[in-house]
C-alpha positions in Angstrom: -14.8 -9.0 -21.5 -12.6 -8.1 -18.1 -13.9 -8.3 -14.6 -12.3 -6.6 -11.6 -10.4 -9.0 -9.2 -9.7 -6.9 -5.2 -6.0 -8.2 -4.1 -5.5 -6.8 -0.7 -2.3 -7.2 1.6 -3.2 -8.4 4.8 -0.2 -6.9 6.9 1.1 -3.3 7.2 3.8 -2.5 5.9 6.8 -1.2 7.6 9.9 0.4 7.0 11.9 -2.3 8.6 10.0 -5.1 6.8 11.2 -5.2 3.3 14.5 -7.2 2.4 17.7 -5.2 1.3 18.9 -7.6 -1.6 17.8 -10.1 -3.5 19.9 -13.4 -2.9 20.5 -14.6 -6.5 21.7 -11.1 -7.2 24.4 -11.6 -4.7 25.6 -14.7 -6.4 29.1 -14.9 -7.9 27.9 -17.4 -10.9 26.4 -16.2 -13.8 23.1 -17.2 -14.3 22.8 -19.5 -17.3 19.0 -20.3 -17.2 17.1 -17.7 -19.5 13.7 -16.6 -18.4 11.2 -17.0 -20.4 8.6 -13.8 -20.7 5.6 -13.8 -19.1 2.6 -11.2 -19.8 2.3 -8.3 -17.5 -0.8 -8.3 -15.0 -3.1 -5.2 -15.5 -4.3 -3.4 -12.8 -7.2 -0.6 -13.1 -5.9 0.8 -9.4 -3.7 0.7 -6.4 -4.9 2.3 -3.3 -2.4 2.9 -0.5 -3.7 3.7 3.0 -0.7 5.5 5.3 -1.1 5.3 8.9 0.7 7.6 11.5 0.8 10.1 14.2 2.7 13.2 12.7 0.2 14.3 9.9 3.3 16.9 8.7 5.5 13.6 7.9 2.5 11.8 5.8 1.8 15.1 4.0 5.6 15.2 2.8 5.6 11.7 2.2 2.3 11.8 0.0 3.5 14.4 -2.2 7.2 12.1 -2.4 5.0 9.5 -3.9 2.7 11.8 -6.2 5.7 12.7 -7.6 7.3 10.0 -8.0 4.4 8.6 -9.7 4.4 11.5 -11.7 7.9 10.6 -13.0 6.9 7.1 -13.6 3.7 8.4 -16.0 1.5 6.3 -13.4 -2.0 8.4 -13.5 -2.0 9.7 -9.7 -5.7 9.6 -8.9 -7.6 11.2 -5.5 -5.1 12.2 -2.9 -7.1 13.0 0.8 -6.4 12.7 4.4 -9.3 11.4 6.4 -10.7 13.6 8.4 -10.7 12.7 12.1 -7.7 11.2 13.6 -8.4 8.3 15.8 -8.1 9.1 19.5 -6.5 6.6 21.8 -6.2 7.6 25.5 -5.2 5.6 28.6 -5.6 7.0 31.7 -3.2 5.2 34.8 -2.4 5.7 38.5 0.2 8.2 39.0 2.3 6.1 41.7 2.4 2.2 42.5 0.6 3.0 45.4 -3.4 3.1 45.1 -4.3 6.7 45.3 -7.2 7.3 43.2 -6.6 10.7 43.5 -4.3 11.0 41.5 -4.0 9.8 37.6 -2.2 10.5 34.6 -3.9 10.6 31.2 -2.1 9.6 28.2 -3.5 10.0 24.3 -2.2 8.8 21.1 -3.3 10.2 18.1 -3.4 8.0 14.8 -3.4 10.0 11.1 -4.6 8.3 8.0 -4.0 9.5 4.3 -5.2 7.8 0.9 -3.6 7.4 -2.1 -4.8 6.0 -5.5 -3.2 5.4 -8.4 -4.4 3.9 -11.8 -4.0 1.8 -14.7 -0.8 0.1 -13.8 0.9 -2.8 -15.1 2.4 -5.7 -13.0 6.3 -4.5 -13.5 5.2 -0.7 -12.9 3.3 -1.5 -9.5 6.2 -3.5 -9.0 8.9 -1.1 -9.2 6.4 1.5 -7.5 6.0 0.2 -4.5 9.4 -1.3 -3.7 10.5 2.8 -4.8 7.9 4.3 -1.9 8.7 1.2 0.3 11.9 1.8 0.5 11.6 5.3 1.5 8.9 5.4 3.7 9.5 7.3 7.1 9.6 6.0 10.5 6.5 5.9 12.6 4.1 5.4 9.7 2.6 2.3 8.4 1.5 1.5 4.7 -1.3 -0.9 3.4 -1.2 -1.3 -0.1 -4.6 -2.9 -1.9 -4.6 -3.9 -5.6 -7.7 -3.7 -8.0 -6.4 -6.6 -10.9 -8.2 -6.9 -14.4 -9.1 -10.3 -15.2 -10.4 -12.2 -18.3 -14.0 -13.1 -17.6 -14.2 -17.3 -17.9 -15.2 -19.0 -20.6 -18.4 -20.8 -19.6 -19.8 -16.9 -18.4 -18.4 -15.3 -22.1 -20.2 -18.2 -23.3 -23.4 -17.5 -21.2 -23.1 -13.7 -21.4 -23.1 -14.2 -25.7 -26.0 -16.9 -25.6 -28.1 -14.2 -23.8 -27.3 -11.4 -26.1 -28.4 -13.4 -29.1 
């Protein structure tokens, strides 16, 4: 029996934020240690949350990744954009001076669009998400939340059987 563990990143991601090379690759040694294998971690989902304010530019980039998916064989699941934008305005003095009179409004708009992809493995997701990363456009923001499958413990497999008989 499998339960569902919720892995969320905490920051946004952005274009500038992910490193170019990985050191060790740079290295003009060979490596001599062998890796040993490791099993792949199963996810049932990845849902990636875009933020910006040119809806055009996430539309684009959501169908970069669908395809891309696509080409992977990652099931792409519910593609959407949300459907209000959120609304920031500011409203300022026109001048240093104090004339009430007179003001200037300003507004930013912020998009959002969902992806969700499914049934990944950890090297897939991997691969994924470095692949969109890398290519993500400037002015928009990515939050990337992963839905892992976990083995349920023993001492609940063992309760879970003791009930059923």
């Amino acid at each position: 029996m499998y339960f569902i563990k919720r892995i969320s990143s905490a920051a946004l991601i952005s274009r500038n934020s992910l490193p170019l090379a990985n050191i060790r690759c740079l290295s003009s040694q060979p490596q001599t240690e062998l890796a040993v294998p490791q099993k792949d971690k199963l996810y049932s989902r990845l849902e990636i949350e875009l933020k910006g304010i040119e809806p055009e530019v996430m539309k684009s980039y959501a169908w970069y990744a669908q395809r891309s998916a696509e080409h992977l064989g990652i099931p792409v699941g519910r593609c959407y954009a949300a459907r209000k934008s959120d609304k920031d305005r500011w409203t300022v003095l026109k001048s240093v001076h104090v004339h009430s009179k007179h003001l200037v409004s300003y507004e930013v708009r912020t998009y959002y669009r969902f992806l969700n992809f499914h049934n990944l493995t950890q090297s897939t997701l991997e691969t994924f998400l470095e692949y969109i990363q890398r290519n993500l456009p400037e002015g928009t923001a990515m939050k990337a939340t992963k839905v892992e499958i976990q083995k349920l413990p023993e001492h609940i497999e063992q309760a879970i059987q003791e009930e059923n008989n």
